[in-house]
Backbone as a ProteinNet text record, in pm:
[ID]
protein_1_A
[PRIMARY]
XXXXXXXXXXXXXXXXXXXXXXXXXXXXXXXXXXXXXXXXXXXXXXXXXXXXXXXXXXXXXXXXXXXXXXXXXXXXXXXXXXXXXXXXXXXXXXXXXXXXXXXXXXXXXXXXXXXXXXXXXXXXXXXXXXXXXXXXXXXXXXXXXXXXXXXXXXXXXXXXXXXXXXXXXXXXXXXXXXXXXXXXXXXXXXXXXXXXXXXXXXXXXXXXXXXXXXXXXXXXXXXXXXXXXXXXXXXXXXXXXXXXXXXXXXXXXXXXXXXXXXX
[TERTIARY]
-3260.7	-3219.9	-3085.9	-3079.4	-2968.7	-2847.7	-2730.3	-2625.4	-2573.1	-2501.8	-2434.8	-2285.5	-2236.7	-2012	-2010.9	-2032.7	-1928.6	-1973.9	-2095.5	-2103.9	-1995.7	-1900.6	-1781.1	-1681.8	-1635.2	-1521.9	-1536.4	-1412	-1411.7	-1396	-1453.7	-1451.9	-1303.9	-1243.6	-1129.8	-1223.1	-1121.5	-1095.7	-1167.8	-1187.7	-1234.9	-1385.8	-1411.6	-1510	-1598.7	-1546.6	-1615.2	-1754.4	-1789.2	-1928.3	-1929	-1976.1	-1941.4	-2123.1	-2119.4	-2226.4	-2282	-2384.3	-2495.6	-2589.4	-2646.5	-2788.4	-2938.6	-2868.4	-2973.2	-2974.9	-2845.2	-2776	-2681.2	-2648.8	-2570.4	-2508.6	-2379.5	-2312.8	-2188.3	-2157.2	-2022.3	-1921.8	-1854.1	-1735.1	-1696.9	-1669	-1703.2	-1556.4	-1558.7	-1395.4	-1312.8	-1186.9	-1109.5	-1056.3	-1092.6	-1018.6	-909.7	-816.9	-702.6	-733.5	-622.1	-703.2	-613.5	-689.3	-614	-635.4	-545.7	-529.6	-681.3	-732.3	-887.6	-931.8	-936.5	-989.5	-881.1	-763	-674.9	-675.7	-733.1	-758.6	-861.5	-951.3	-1122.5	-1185.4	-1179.8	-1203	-1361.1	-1417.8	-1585.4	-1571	-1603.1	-1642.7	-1748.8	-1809.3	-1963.7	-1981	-2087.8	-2110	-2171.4	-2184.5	-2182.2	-2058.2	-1933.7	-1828.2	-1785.4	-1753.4	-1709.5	-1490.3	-1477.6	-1364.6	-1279.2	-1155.6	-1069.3	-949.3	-908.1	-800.9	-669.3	-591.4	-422.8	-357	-286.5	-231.2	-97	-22	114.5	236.6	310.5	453.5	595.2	664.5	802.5	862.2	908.9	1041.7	1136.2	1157.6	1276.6	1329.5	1447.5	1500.4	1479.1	1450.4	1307.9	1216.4	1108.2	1015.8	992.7	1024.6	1061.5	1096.3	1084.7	1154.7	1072.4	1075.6	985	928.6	929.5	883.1	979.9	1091.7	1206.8	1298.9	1391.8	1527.1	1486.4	1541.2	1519.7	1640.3	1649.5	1752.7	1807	1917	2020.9	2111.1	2120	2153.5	2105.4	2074.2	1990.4	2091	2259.3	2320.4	2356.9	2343.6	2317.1	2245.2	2137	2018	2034.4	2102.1	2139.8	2108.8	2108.3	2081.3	2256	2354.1	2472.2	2583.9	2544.5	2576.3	2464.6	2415.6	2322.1	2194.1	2181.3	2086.4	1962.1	1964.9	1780.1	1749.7	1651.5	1593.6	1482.7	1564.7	1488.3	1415.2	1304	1300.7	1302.1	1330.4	1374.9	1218.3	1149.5	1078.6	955	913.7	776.6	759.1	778.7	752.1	620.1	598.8	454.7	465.3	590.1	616.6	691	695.5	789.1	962.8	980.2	1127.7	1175	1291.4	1287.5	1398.4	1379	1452.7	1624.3	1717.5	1869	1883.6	2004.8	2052.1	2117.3	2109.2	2109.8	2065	1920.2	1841.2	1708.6	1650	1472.8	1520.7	1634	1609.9	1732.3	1717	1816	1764.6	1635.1	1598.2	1635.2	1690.3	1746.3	1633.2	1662.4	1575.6	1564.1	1457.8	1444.4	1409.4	1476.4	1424	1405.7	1386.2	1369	1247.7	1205	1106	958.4	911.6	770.5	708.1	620.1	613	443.5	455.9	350.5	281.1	152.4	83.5	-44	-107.7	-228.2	-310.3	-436.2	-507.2	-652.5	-736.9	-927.8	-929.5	-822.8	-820.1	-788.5	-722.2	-664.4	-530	-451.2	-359.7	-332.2	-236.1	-222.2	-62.7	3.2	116.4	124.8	248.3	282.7	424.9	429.2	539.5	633.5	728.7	776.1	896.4	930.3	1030.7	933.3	813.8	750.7	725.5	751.2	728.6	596.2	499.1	343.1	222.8	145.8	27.3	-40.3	-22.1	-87.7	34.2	53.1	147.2	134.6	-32.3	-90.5	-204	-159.2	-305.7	-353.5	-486	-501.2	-506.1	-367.9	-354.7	-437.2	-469.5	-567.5	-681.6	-806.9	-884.8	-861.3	-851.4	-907.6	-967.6	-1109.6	-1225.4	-1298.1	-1389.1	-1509	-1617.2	-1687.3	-1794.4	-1878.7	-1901.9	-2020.6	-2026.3	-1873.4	-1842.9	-1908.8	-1889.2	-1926.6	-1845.6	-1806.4	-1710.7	-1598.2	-1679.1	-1610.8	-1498	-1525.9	-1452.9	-1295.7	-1239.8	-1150.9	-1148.1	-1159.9	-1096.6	-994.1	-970.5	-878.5	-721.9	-640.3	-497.7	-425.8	-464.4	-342.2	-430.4	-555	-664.3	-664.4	-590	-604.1	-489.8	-560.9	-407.1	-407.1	-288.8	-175.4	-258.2	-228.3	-264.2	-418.5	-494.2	-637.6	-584.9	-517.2	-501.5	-418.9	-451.3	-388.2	-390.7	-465.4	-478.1	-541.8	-551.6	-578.1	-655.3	-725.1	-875.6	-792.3	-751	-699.1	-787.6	-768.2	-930.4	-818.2	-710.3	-697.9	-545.5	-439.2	-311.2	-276.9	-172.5	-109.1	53.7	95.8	239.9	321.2	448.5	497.9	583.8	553.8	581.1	729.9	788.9	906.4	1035.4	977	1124.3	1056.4	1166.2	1194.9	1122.5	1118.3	1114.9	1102	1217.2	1271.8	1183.7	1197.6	1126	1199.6	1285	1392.1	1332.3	1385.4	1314.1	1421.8	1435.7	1570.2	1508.3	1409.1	1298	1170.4	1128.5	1030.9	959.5	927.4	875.2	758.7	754.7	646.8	574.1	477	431.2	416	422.3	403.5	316.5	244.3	130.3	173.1	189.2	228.8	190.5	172.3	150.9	292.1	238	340.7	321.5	396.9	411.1	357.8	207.7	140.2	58.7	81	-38	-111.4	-189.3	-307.4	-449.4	-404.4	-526.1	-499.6	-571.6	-521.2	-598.9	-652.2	-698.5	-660.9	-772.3	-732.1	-656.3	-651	-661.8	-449.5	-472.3	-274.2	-187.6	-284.2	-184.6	-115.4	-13.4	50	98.1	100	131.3	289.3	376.8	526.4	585.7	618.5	639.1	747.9	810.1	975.9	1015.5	1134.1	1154.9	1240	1209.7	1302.7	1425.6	1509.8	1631.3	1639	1556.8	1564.4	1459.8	1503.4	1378.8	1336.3	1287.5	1258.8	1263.2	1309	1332.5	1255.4	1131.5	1052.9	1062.5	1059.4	1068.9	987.3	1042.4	930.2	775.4	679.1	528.8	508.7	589.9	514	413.9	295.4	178.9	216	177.5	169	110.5	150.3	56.5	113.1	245.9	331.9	373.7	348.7	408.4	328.3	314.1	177.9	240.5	156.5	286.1	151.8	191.8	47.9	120.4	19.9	-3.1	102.3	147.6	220.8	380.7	404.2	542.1	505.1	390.1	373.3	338.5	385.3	423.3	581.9	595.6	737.5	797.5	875.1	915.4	976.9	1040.5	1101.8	1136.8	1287.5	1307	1281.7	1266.9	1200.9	1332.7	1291.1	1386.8	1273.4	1267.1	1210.7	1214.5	1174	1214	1132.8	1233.8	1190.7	1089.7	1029.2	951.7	808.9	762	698.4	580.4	536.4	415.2	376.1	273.4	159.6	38	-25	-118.9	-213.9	-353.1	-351.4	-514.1	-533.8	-678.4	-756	-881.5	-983.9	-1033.5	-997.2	-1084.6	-1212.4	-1252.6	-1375.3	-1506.2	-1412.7	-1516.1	-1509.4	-1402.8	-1376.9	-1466.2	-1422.5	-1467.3	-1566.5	-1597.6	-1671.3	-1630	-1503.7	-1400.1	-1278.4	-1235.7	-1135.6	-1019.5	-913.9	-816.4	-741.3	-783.9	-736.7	-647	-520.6	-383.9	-343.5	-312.8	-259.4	-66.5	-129.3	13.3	69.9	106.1	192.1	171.4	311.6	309.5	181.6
-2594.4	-2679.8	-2630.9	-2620.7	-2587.4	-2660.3	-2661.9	-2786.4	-2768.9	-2847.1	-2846.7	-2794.4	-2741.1	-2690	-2851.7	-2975.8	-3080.3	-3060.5	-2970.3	-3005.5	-2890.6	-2814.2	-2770.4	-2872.6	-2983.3	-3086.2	-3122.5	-3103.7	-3092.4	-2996.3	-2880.9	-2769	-2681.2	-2637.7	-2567.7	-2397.9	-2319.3	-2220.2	-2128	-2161.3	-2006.1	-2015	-2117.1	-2172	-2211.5	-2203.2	-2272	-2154.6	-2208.6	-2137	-2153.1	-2042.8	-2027.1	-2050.1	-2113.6	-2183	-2111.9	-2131.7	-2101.5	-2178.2	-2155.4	-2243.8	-2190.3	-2039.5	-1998.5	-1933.6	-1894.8	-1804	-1888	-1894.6	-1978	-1881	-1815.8	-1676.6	-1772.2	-1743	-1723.1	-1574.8	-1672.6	-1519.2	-1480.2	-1321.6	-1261.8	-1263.8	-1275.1	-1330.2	-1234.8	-1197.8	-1120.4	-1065.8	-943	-875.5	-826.8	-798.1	-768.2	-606	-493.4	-324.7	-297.6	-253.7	-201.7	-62.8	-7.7	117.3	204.6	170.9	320.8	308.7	153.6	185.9	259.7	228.4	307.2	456.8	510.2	641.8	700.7	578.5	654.6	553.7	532.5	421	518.4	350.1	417.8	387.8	513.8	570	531.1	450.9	455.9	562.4	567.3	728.6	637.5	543.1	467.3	404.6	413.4	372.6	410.5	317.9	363.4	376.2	461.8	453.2	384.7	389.4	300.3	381.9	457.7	536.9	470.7	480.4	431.4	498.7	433.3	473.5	525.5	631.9	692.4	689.1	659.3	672.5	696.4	767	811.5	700.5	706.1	612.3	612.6	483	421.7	291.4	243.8	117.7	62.3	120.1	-21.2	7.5	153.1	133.1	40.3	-21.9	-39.6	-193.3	-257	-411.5	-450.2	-568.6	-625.6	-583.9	-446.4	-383.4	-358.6	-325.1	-268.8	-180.5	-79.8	33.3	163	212.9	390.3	406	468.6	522	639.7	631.6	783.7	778.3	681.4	717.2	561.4	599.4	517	422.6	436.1	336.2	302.6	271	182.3	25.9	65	-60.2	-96.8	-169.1	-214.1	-361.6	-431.8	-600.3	-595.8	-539.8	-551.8	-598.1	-504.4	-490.6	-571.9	-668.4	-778.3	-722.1	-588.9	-520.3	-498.7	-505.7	-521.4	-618.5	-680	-810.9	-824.6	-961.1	-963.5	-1146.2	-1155.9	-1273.8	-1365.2	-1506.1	-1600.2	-1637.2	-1634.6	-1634.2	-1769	-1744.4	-1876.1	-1968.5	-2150.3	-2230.7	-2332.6	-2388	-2434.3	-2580.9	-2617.4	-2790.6	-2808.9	-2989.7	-3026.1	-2987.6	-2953.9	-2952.7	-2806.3	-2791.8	-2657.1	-2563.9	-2439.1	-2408.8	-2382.2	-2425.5	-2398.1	-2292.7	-2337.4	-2236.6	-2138.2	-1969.8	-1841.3	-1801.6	-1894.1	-1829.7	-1802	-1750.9	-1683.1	-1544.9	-1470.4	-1374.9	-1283.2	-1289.6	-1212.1	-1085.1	-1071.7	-946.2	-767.1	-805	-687.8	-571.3	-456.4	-353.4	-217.6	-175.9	-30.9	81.9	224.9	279.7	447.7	526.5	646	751.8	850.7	984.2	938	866.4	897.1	1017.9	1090.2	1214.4	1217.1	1290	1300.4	1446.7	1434.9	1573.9	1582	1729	1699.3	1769.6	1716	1768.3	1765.5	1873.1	1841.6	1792.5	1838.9	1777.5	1631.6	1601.4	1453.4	1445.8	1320.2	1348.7	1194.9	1255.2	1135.2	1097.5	998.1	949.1	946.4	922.5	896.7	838.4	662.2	602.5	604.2	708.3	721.4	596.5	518.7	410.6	316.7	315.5	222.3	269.5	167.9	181.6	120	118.2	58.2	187.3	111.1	221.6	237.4	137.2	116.9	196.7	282.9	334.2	502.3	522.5	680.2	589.7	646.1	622.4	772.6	756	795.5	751.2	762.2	755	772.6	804.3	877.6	1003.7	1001.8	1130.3	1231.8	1341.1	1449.4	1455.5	1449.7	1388.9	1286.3	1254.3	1143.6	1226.6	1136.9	1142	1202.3	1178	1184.6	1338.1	1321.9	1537.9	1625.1	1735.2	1885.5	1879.5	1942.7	2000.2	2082.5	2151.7	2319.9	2264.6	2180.9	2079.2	2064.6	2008.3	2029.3	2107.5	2194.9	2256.6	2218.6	2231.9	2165.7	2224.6	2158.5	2184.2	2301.1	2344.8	2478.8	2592.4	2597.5	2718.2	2668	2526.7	2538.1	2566.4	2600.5	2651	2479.6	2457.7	2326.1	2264.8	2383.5	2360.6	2246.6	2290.9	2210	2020.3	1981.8	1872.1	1779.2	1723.3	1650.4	1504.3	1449	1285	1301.4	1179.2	1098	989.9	950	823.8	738.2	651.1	537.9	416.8	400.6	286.7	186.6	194.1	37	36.4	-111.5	-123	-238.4	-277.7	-386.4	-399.4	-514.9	-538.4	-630.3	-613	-692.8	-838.9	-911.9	-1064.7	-1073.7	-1009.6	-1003.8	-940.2	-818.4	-749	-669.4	-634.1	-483.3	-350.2	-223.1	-120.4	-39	100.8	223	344.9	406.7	531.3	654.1	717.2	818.3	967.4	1065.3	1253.8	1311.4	1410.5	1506.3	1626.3	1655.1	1790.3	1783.3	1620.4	1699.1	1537.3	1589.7	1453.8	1377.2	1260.9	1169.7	1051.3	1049.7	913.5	821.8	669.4	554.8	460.6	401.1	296.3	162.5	134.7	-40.3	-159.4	-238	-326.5	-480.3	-603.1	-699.8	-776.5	-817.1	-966.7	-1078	-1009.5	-1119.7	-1211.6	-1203.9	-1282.6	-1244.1	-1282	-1225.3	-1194.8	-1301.4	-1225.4	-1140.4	-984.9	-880.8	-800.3	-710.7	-653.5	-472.7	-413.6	-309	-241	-323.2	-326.3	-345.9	-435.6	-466.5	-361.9	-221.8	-120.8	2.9	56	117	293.6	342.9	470.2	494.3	558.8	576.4	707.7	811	932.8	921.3	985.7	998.5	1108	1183.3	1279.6	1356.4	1458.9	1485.4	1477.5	1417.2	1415.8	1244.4	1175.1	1042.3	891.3	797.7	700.6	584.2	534.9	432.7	273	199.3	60.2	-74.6	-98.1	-221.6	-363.5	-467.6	-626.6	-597.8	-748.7	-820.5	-852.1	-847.2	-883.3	-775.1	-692.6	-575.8	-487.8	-459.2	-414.6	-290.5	-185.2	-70.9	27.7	125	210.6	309.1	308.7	457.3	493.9	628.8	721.8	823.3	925	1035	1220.7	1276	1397.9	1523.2	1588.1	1752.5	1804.1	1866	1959.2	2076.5	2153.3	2240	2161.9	2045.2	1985.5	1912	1984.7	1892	2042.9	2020.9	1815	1835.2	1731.2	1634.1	1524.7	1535.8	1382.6	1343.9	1197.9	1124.1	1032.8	980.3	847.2	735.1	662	534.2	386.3	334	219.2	24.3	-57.7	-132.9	-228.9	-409.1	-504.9	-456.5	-477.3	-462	-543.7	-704.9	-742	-654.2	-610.5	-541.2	-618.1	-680.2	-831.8	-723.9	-722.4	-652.2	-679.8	-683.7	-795.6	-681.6	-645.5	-550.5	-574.7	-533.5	-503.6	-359	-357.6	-286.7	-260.1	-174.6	-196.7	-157.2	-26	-26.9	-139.8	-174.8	-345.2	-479.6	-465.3	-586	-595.5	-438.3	-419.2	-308.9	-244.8	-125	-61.8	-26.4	70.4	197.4	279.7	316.7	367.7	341.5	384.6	490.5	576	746.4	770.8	778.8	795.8	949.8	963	1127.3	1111.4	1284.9	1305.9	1412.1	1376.8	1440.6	1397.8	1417.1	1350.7	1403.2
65.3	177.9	230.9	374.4	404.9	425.3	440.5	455	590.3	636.5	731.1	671.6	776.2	793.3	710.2	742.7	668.8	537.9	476.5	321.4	256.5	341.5	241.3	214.3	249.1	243.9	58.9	58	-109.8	-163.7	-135.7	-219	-216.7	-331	-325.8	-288.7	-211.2	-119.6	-186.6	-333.3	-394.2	-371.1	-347.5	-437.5	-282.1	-172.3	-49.2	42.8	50	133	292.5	338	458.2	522.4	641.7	668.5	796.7	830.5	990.7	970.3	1108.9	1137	1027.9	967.8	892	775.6	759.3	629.8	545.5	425.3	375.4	246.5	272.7	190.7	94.3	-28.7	-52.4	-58.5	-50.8	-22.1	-138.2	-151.4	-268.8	-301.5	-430.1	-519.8	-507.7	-509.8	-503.4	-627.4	-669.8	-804.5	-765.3	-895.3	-870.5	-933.9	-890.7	-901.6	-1039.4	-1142	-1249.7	-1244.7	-1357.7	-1372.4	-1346.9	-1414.8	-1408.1	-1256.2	-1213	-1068.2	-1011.7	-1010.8	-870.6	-930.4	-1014.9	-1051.6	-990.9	-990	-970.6	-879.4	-776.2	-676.4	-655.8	-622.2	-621.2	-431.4	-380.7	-210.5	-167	-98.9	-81.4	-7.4	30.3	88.2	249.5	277.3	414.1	465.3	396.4	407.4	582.5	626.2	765.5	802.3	883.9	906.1	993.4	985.6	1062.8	1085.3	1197.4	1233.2	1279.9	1196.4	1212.7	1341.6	1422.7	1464.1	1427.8	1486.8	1384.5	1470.9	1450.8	1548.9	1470.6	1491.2	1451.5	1408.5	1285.9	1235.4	1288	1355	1390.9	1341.3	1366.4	1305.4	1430.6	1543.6	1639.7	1630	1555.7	1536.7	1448.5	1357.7	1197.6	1205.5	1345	1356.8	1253.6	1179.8	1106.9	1005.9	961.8	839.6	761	792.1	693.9	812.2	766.9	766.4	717.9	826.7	760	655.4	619.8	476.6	471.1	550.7	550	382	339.3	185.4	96.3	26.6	-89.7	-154.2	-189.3	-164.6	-55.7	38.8	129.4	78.4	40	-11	-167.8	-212.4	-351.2	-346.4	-460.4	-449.2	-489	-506.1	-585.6	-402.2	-308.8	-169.9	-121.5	-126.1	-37	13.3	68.5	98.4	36.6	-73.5	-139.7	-175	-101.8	-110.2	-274	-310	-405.4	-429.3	-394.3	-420.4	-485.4	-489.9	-631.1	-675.9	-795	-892	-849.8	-791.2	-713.6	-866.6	-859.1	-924.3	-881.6	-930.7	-898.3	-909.7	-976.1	-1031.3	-895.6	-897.3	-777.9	-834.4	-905.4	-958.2	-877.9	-848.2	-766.2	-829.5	-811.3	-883.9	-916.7	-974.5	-1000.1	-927.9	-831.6	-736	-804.6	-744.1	-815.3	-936.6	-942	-1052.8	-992.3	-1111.9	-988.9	-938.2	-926.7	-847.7	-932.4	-1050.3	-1112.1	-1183.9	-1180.8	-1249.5	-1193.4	-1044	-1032.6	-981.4	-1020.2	-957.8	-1046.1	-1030.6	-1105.3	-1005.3	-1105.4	-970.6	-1050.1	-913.4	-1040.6	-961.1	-977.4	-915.7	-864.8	-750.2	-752.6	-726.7	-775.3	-779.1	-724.2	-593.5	-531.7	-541.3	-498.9	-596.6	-556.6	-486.6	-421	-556.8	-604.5	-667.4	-635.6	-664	-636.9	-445.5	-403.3	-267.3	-227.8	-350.4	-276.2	-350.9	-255.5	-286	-409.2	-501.6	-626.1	-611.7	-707.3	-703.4	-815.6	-899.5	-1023.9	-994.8	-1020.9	-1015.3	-1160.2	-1211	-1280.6	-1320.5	-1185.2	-1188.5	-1292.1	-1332.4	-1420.7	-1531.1	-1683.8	-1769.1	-1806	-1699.6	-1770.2	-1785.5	-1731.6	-1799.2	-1632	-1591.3	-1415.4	-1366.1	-1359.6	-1243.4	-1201.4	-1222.4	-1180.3	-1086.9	-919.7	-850.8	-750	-693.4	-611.4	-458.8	-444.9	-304.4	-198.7	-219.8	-40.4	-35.3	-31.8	-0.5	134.3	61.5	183.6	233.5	178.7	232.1	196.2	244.7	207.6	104	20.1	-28.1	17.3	168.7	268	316.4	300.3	388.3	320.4	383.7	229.7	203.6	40.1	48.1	55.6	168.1	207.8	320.8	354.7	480.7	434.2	285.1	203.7	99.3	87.9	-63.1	-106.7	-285.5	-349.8	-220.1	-311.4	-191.5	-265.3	-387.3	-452	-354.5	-290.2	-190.4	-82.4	3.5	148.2	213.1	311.9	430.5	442.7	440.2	449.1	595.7	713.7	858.7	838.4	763.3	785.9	717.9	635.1	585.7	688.5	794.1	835.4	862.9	763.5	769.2	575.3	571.4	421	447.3	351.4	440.3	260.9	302.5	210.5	184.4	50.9	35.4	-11.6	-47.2	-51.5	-33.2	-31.9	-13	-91.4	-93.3	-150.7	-107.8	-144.7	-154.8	-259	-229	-352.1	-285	-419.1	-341.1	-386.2	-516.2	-588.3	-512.3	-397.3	-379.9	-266.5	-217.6	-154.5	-186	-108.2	-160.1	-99.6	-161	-91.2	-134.4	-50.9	-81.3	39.9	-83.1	-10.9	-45.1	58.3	26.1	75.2	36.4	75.3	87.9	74.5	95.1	201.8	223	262.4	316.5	454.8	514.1	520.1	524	479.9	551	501.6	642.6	551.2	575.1	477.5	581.7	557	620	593.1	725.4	666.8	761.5	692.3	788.4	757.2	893.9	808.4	723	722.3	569.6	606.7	589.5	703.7	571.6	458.2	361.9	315.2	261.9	186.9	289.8	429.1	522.8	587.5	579.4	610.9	683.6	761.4	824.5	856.3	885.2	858.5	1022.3	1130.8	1266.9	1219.7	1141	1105.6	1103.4	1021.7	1051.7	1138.5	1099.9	1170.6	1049.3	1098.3	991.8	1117	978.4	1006.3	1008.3	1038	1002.6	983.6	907.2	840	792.2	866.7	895.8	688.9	681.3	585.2	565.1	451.8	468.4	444.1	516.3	579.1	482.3	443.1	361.5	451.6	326	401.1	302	401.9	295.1	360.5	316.2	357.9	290.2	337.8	366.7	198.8	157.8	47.9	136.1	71.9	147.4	262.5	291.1	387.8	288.1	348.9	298.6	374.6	193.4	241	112.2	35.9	6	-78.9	-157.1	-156.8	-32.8	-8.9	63.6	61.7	183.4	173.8	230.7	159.3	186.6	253.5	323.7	341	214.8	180.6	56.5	65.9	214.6	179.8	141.9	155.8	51.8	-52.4	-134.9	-247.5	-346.8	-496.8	-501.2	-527.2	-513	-499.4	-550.1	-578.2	-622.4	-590.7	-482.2	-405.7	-469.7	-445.7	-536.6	-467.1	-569	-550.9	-597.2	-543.1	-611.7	-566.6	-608.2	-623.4	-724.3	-698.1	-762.1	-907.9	-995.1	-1148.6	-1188.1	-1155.6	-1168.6	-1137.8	-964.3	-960.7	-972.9	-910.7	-888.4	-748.5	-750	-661.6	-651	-537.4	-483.7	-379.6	-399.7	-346.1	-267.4	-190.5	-59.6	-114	-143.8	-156.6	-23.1	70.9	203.8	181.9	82.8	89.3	1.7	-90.5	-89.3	-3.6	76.7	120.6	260.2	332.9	462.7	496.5	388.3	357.7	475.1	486.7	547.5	468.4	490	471.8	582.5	591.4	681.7	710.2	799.9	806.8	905.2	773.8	837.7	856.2	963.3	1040.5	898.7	899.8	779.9	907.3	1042.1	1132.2	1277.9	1318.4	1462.5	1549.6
[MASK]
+++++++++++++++++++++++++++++++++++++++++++++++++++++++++++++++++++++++++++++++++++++++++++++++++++++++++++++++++++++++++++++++++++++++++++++++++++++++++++++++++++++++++++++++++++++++++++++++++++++++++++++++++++++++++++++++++++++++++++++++++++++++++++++++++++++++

């Protein structure tokens, strides 16, 4: 039997069904991405794409996302500049003023690295076990693959975008991502929530020499490099908590998002 839209009243959000005159779906639960998946993300081979648009870093390109970064102290929580947020409570009691937000920041080499034709990350600022992903494909599933060869046998010239299957952000802090060698594009969108879309983003180019420092809740991805400046390692700096909240586009939207790695 089918229900009517009023037979969701009552139901909490996880749990609610979405209604028509003839179909009656729930919405599929949201996992959170651990280590083996962001290693080995499964591609469908019908996966469709979604092309970012790219524009030069500026501090007006940049309204609302964050600051470019001509030096890395500049952005400290010690100098007011790295945002760190006070610790989310759930009771009506709220929390003692200048507490919740004292854990400070870690920071330290993310080291980017094209391998098998895609490109990987290794967040060295973390002491866990989740902090090796694969960033972004060269190619799709669907391609040949004479289209990419691994990146230590391609001319650099052929790699110029990355098809990204998923993003996230952090609800705890800030986060920088500085290069003194070698320039980078970062994908971001805003601090728009957990409803997200793949239409939200924007890809950033950032010149060498130059970083970059984004808002708490801006959604974004690492940082993405062409193969002829990799690999590399760029420092990183970011809230020590490190609470990350992240979008599967290819389960969510059976999409991935193919960001240009040059103007």
């Amino acid at each position: 039997m089918l229900v009517g839209a009023a037979g969701n009243k009552g139901l909490p959000p996880c749990c609610a069904r979405v209604y028509n005159s003839r179909i009656m779906t729930e919405p599929k639960a949201h996992q959170g991405t651990d280590e083996i998946t962001y290693q080995s993300p499964e591609i469908p081979p019908t996966v469709e794409v979604h092309d970012v648009p790219i524009v030069r870093a500026t501090d007006e390109s940049l309204g609302g996302y964050g600051k470019l970064v001509d030096d890395p102290e500049n952005f400290t929580v010690e100098n007011g500049s790295f945002e760190i947020v006070p610790w989310p409570h759930a009771g009506w009691r709220s929390l003692d003023p200048g507490t919740g937000d004292e854990g400070g920041t870690t920071e330290g080499a993310f080291r980017l690295f094209w391998q098998d034709g895609n490109l990987f990350g290794e967040n060295l600022a973390l002491s866990t076990t989740a902090n090796k992903y694969l960033l972004g494909l060269g190619a799709l599933p669907s391609q040949p693959a004479e289209t990419h060869p691994p990146s230590e046998k391609a001319d650099p010239l052929c790699v110029d975008h990355v098809y990204v299957w998923y993003s996230d952000y952090h609800p705890d802090g800030g986060q920088m991502f500085y290069s003194k060698h070698s320039p980078f594009v970062a994908n971001l969108a805003p601090a728009l929530g957990d409803t997200i879309k793949p239409e939200d983003f924007t890809a950033f180019y950032v010149e060498a020499g130059m970083g970059l420092y984004i808002h708490p809740g801006v959604w974004h991805n690492a940082v993405y490099v062409k193969p002829e400046h990799a690999p590399t390692d760029i420092f990183g700096r970011q809230g020590k908590v490190h609470a990350r909240i992240s979008v599967r586009w290819t389960e969510e939207f059976n999409k991935v998002l193919r960001v240009p790695l040059s103007l």
